[in-house]
Every structure is written in structure tokens, then in C-alpha cells.
N, C-alpha and C positions, 0 to 999 in steps of 0.2 A: 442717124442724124449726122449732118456735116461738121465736120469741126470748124472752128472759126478759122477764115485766114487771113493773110494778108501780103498783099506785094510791095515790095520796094524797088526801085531803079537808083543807079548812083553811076557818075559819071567819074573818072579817075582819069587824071592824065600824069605825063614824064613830073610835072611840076610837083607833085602829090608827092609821088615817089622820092623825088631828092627831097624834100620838108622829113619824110617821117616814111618809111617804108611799109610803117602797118598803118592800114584805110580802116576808121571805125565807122560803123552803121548801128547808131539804137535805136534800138524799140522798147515796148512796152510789153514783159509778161504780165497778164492779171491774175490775181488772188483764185487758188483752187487747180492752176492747171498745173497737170503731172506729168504730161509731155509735149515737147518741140520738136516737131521736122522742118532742116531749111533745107532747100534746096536755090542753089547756084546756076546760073545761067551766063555765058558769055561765050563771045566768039575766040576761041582759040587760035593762036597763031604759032610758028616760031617766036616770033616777037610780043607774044600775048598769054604769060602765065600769070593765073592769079592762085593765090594760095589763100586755104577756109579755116577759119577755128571761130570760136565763139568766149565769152568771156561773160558771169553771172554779175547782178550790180555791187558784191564787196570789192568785184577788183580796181587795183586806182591805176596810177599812170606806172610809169616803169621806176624802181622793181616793184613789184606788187608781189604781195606772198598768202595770198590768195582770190580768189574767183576764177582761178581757172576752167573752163569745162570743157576743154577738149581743142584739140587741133590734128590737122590733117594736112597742110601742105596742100601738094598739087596732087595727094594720093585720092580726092573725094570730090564729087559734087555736089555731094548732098549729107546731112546725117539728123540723127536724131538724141536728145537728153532728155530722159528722166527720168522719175523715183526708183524705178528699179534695173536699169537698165538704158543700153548707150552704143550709137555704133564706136567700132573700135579704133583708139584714139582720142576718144570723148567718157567724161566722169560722171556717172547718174550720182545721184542721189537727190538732197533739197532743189523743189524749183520755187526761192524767195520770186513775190510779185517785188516786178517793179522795173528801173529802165536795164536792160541789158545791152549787149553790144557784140555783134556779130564784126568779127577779127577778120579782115583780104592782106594776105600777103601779099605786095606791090611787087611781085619776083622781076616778071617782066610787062614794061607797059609800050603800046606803040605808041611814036611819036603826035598821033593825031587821040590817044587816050583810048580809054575803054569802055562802053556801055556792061554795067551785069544785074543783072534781074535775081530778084532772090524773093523765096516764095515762104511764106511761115504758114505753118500750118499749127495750131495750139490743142490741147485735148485736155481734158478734166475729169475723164473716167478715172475711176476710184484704180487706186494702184498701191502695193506695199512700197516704204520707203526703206531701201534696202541699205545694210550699212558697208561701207567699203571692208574690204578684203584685209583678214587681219593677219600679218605677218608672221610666218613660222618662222623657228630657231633652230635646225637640222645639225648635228655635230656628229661627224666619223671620227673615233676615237684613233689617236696612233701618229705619231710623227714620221712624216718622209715629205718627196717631189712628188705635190701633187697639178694634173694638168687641166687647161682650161680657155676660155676662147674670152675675150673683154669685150668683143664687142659684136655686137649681130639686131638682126632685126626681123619682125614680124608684120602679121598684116594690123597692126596697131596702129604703124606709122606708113611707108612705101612698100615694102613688102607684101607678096602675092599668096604665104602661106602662114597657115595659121600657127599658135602657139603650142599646140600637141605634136605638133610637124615638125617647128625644130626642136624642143621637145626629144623627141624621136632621134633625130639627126645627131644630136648631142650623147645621145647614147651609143651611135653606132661606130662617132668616133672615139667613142673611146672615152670621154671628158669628166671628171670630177667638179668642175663648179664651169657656169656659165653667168654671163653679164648682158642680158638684155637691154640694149640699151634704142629704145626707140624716141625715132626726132621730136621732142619737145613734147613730151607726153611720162607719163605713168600710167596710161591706161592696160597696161600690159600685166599691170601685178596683180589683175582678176584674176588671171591664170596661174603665174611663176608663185605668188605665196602661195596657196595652198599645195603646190605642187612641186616645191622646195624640199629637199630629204637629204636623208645623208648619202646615198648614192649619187646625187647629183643637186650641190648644192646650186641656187641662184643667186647672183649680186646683184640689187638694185641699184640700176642704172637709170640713165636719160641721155640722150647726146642733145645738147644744147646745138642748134643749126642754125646759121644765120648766114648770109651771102659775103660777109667777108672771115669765115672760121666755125669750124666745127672743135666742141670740146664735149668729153662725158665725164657726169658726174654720175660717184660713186656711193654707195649707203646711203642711202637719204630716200624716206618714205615722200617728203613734200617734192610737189612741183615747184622747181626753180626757171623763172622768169625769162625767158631766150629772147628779149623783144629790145635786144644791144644795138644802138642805133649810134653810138661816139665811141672810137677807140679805144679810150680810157674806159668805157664800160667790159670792159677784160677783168678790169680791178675787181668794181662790182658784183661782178659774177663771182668771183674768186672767193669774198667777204660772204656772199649769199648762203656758198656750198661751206667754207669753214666755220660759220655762223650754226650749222645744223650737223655740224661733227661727221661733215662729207669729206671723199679725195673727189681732186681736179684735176681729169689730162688735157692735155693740149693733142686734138686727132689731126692726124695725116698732114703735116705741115710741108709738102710737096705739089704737085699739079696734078691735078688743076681746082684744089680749093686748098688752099694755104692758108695759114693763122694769120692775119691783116690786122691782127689787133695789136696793143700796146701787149706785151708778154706779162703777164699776173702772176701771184706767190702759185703758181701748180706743182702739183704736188712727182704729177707723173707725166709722161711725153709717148705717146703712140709711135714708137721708129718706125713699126714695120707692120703696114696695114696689104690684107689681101695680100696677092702672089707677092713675093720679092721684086720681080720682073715691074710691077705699079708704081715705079719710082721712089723705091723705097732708100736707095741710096739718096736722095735730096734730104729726105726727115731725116735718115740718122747725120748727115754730115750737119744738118740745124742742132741736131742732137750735140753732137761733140763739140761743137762750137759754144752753145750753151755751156756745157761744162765747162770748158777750158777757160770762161768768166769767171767761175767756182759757185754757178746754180748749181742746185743738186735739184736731180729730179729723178725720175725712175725710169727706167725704160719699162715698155710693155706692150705689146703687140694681140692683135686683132683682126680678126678676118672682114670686118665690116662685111658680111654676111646677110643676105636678103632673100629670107626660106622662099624658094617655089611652091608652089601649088603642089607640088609631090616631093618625096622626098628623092634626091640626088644621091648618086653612089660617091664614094669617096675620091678624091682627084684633088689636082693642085688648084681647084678654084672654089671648094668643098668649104664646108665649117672649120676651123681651127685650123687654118691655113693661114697665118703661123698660130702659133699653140704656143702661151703665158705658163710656165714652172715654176712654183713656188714651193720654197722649203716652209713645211706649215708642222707646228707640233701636233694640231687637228685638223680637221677640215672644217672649218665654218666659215661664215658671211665675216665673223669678227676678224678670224685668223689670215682672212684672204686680204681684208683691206688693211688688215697692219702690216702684210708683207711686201703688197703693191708700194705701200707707203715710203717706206725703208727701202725695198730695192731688192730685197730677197731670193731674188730669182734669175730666171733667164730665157729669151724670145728666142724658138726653134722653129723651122719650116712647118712640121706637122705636129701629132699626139706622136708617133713614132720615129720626129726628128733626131738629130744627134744632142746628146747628153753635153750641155757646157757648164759646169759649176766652179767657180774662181774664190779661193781661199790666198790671202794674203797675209802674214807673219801670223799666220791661225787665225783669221778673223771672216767670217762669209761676208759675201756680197753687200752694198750697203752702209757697212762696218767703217769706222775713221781711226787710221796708222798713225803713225810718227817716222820719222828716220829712216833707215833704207829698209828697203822691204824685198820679202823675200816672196813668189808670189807662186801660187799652183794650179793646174786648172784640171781639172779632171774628166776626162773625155770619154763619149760611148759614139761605136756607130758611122764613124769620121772619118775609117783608113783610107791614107790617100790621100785626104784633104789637107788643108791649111791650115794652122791658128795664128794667127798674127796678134801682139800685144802693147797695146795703147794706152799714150796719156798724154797728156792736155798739148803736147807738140805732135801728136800723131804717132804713127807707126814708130814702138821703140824696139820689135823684136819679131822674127818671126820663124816656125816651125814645122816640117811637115808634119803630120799625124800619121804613127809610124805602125798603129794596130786598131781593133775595134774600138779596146777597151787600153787606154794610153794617158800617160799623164806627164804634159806640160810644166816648165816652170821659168822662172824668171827671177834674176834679182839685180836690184840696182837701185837707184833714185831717182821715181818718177816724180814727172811734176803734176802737184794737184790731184791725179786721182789713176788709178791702175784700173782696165778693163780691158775685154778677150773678143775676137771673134771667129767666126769658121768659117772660111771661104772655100768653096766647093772648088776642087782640082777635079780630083778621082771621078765625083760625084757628077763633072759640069756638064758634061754631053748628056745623061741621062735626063737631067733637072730639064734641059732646056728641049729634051725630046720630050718630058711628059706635058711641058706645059705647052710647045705646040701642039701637039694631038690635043688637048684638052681645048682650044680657042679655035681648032680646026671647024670650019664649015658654022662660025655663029658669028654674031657682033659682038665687037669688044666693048664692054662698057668703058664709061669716062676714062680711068686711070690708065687702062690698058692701050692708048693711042699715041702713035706718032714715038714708040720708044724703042731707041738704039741699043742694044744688049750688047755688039759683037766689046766692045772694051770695058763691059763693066764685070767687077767680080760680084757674083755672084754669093750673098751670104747666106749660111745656112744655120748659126746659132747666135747669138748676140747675149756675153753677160754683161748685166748689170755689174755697175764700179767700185770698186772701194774708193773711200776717199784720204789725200793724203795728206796731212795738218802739216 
């Protein structure tokens, strides 16, 4: 027998877009059905993206904290919800009757508008009503540096492979906890809870995506709201994630998608996303300029990572490229976001980057001094290289790195806050030979365009700050 359907047509123009950037279309589920497939239809342009998700009748206008059921961006044209099951990106379970509202992202509209046809299809075959995914607690007992990537993605949100794939990848580098953080979704924790352990813990993540900033938030089972339409909704979001005992970074605040929004209480600042080489010197110098206000935030780093379809050998454009260190008493989901929080750690090139750990008059990373300080840095991995040592007026010191295994120091009175970094000397010709070979003979994605390397130094470890009262 056919299942019932129905079509709709909706016209969107430039005008639409500046009002309100997400286009609603309701309809009506009725009483009994247990699945939905839409499917999208429109003519594609450069000048012609529309982005899908869909939205059940609890949810209200913005922030809504819940009715979410799934989004996809420009990664779908079609998908399906229900009782037990969803494509990925989308959250089965209850299909309440009644008005729904299928969610177009207004990304890009031509100036003469858009026609998009959208097909429902309904079904009422008898189905279990499955219950969402219930989160594991994994703990590796034992205090040390343990490593980890903040941020990557799957085929959940844009991404071409699935979640046993990176999965996979994450083992091969090497990694102790991972933060899957896919665009405006949770549909991803079908997978990552049950398959969270002590070998390889996972963070619950989400990267909130929106056309003027991207940020991830941290620990938090709920879906939070990405549908930021006013500046000041930075705050909001802010309130949303600390309201549910979440952290909040600020991602990739460099080109060509910068944080446009008013700056909110975040917790943490992504300096160094993907290669070094991806403009990562714009975020950290936002970074230190931050500081030098007396924010405190945390540094932390992420490969923004987008598993293929198979899995990739290791290379400077791989997973955990740069790789997040954190000094953890354990390994858990708990231990890793109290350490992100604080500042605990330190952003390295890879899993087997150089070791930068910064103690100042005995206090780690994070930690708030008084009076002159005496400061240390302890180094692996780095001969040859540089350390140079900073506070809120910039460059107050700097060092060669004189063995593998070497140790830095400093004293005096900085201002506002003491932090280290590693600029590749020894290391630069190599760095910048693997990473041509690695872009040789492909496209570069966004970050990777139109950038000057010959005058920039090149960083290879980045600590997080003490701060100085």
C-alpha cells in the first residue's frame, strides 16, 4: 500500500533571508504515524544554497530547548524520523501528531529568489519506540598528560565517513579522549555513548554553526539551540550551555569564518584549528589580545577534522593535528572538561608534537600568582627550536631550545598573565616540506587559501597561561 504524501512548494527570496535566515514550512503529522521522509528539491547555484533540518511541535521560537529533530545543513536532501530510527543528523524517537515545521537554512539566496519543492512522505506501520542512547561513564585510573583532538566530525553533520571510521582513526593516532563535535546536531551520540571506554574516552560535543561564528559546546547530553540571528544572541548561547553545567569555545576566530558576534562569558578559545599553516596565527593573536583585557579563557586546539569515507594515513592534515594535553588525575569525560576549563594543558602540532608544560613560582598552567614570578617550562622533542615567553605586552623573553629533553625559565614581573610558546627554527624546513607534500596534487579547502607563510613563524606548541593578580 502507498503511504500517504504530500507536496509543498515555497518561494524564498534575498528579502526572507535578511528578516530571519531560517524559512519555516508547517505541516500536519497525523495521530499513529511512526515515520517521515522529506525530501528537498531546488535548483542549485553558487549563489543558491539551502540548508534542511526539521523541528517536532514542542519547539517554540529561539532559544527553544526542545523539539529538535535533526538537521543537516547543505550535507542532505532528503532524510527521514522515526520511532526507532533516523538518517544521521536526525533524532528518532516520539512522532507527537500535530503541526510540525520543516527548518531551510537561507545560506545563500539568488537575488531573483528560490523555488524548493519538498515531498512528505508519512507511514504508520507498527514500529518499536526506541529510547535514546544512554551515556557511559569510562575512567582510566592514574594521573599524567593525557592526548586528545576537541574537535572533528562525522557523517552525522558534513562529513563523508562514518563514526566507527574515525573511531578507528583516533586509535591509530594515538589519542586518549575525543570530542565529536558535529554542526548543530547530537545525533552522533548513537554511536560515541555506547562506545566510550577507558581506552578512548569521548566528549560530548556540538559545534553550534551559524554564518556569522562557529563555537563548541562541551558536556551537555541536550541539544542547544544554533538558530543566533542578533549579535548579542553570543550571550544567549553562553547562558544556554552554563545553564546545563556545559564549557563554551569560541572556534577558529581567523578567515574565512570569524566570531562576528558580541564575545560571551566562554569558557575556552580554539587558537589553533587544522594545520598551523590555516591561519592560525590570526586566532591566537585574538587570543592574546583577549587576555591582555584580563579574559581568561583557555586555549585549545583542534583539527576540525571531516572523516573520509576511508580511513587516511597519518599526515599534517590527519586527525589530531594539533593534539589538546591535558594534565588529568584520570582520564574521564569529568576530568577532561575540568581541565579544558582551568586551562590545564597545552596545544601541540600532533599526538607526538613537542612536550610544553609551564609551571610558574610552583603553580601549573591555569593557576593565579602574586608578585614576581619565577617561571619554568619544561620541554620534549624541540632541539633547535625556540621558546619565546609572553605576557599581556607580548614577547618578554626568548630561548633557544638547547636538547630534546630541556628546561626553560624566566623570572621577572609580567604583566597580567605569564605563557610560552615553540616556534619551529630546527624543525621549519621539515614542517613546511611535509605540509606541501601533504596539499600536493589536491584542493585546498577554505582555510588553506591565498596564505603567505614566507614571514610567519611557524608554532609548534602553545601553553596555556598562568595568570598574574
Amino acid at each position: 500500500m502507498a503511504h500517504p504524501m504530500s507536496e509543498l512548494t515555497v518561494h524564498v527570496t534575498p528579502a526572507d533571508r535578511a528578516s530571519d535566515p531560517y524559512f519555516y514550512v508547517p505541516f500536519d503529522i497525523p495521530a499513529g504515524t511512526t515515520r517521515l521522509d522529506v525530501t528537498m528539491a531546488y535548483e542549485k547555484a553558487e549563489d543558491c544554497i539551502i540548508d534542511l533540518g526539521i523541528l517536532d511541535p514542542r519547539a517554540t521560537g529561539y532559544p527553544s530547548s526542545q523539539g529538535f529533530r535533526g538537521w543537516s545543513g547543505g550535507a542532505r536532501d532528503s532524510f527521514f524520523v522515526a520511532t526507532d530510527d533516523a538518517t544521521p543528523g536526525y533524532i528518532h524517537g516520539e512522532m507527537p501528531a500535530g503541526r510540525w515545521r520543516i527548518m531551510l537554512g537561507l545560506y545563500k539566496v539568488p537575488p531573483s529568489g528560490a523555488d524548493i519543492a519538498l515531498t512528505l512522505r508519512y507511514d504508520a506501520s507498527p514500529r518499536e519506540l526506541r529510547p535514546q542512547p544512554v551515556r557511559t561513564l569510562p575512567v582510566r585510573k592514574g594521573a599524567g598528560w593525557y592526548r586528545g583532538d576537541l574537535h572533528c566530525h562525522t557523517f552525522h553533520s558534513d562529513a563523508a565517513g562514518a563514526p566507527e571510521l574515525l573511531h578507528e582513526a583516533a586509535r591509530q593516532a594515538g589519542l586518549d579522549f575525543l570530542a565529536v563535535a558535529d554542526h548543530n546536531t547530537i545525533s552522533q551520540r548513537r554511536y560515541f555513548h555506547p562506545a566510550s571506554s577507558p581506552d578512548l574516552v569521548f566528549i560530548r560535543a556540538m559545534e553550534v554553526t551559524t554564518a556569522n561564528g562557529h563555537a563548541n559546546v562541551y558536556g551537555i547530553d541536550d541539544w542547544i539551540d544554533f538558530r543566533m540571528t542578533r549579535r548579542e544572541h553570543a550571550h544567549t548561547l553562553a547562558r544556554l550551555v552554563h545553564e546545563r553545567g556545559g564549557l563554551l569555545s569560541i572556534n577558529h576566530d581567523k578567515p574565512t569564518i570569524p566570531w562576528d558576534y558580541e564575545l560571551p562569558e566562554a569558557d575556552c578559545m580554539e587558537v589553533w584549528q587544522s594545520s598551523w599553516m590555516a591561519w592560525n596565527w590570526v586566532a591566537l593573536a585574538r587570543y592574546h589580545e583577549r587576555l591582555a583585557t584580563g579574559r581568561r579563557l583557555s586555549a585549545i586546539g583542534g583539527s576540525d577534522f571531516h572523516q573520509p569515507a576511508r580511513l587516511m594515513p597519518e599526515g599534517p592534515l590527519a586527525l589530531a593535528r594539533p593534539t589538546t594535553v591535558l594534565w588529568l588525575e584520570e582520564l574521564s569525560e569529568a576530568a577532561v572538561l575540568a581541565a579544558m576549563k582551568v586551562g590545564r594543558g597545552f596545544v601541540t602540532e600532533s599526538p607526538d608534537g613537542p612536550h610544553l608544560s609551564l609551571t610558574v613560582n610552583g603553580l601549573p598552567m591555569g593557576a593565579t600568582v602574586s608578585g614576581p614570578v619565577s617561571a619554568t617550562a619544561e620541554i620534549r622533542g624541540a632541539r633547535g627550536d625556540r621558546i619565546v615567553w609572553l605576557d599581556a605586552s607580548g614577547i618578554v623573553a626568548e630561548e633557544t631550545i638547547e636538547a630534546q629533553e630541556w628546561q626553560g625559565s624566566f623570572s621577572g614581573r609580567p604583566q597580567t598573565f605569564m605563557r610560552a610558546e615553540i616556534i619551529a627554527e630546527a624543525a621549519r624546513e621539515r614542517l613546511l616540506d611535509d605540509f606541501n607534500a601533504a596539499i600536493s596534487g589536491r584542493p585546498l579547502s577554505w582555510q588553506l587559501r591565498g596564505i603567505e607563510l614566507a614571514q610567519q613563524p611557524i608554532r609548534r606548541a602553545l601553553a596555556n597561561p598562568v595568570y598574574i593578580e
